[in-house]
C-alpha positions in Angstrom: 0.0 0.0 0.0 1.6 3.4 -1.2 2.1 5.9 1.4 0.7 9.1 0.9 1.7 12.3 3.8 -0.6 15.0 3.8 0.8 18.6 4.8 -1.2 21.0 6.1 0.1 24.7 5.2 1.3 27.4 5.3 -0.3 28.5 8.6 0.6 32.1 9.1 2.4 31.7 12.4 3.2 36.1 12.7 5.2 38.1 11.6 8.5 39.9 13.2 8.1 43.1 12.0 5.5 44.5 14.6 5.6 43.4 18.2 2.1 41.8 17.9 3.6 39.3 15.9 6.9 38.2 17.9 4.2 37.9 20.6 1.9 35.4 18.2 5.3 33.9 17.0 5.9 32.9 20.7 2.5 31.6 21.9 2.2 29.2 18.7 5.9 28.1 19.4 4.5 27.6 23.2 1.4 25.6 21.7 4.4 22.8 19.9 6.2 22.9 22.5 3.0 21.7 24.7 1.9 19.4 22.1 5.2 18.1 21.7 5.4 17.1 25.8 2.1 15.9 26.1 1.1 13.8 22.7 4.0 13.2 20.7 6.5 12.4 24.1 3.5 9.9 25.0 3.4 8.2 21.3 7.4 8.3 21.2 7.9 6.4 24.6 5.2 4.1 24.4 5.9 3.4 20.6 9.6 3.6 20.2 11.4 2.9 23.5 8.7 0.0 24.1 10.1 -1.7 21.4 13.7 -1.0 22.2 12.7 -2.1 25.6 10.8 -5.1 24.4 14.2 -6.2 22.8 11.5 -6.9 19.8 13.4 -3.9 17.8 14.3 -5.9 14.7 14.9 -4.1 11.6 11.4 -4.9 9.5 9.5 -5.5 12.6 9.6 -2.4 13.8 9.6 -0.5 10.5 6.5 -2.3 9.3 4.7 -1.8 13.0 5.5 1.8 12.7 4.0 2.5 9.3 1.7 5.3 9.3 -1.1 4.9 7.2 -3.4 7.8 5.9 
């Protein structure tokens, strides 16, 4: 099955020639960095190191149990 990866974009984050815009810059940076602690740390540890835990990391077992279909 063909992989397809769909990107989203652009999203206008701001802009950093009026301070209004460093400040918007900053909060959606903040909004990653959140989303990047809470969902993606979650997926990565329980996805990732389980299997490098699991000793079950073998090269096309865990490529093909990682595939991300669309």
């Amino acid at each position: 099955m063909p992989f397809f990866q769909i990107m989203l974009g652009p999203y206008p984050m701001g802009t950093t020639s009026v301070i209004s815009g460093i400040w918007r810059i900053l909060y959606y940076l903040n909004v990653l960095v959140e989303w990047g602690r809470n969902e993606y740390r979650r997926w990565f540890e329980e996805t990732v190191m389980g299997y490098l835990q699991d000793g079950v990391a073998d090269d096309s077992g865990l490529a093909n149990s990682m595939a991300i279909r669309v």
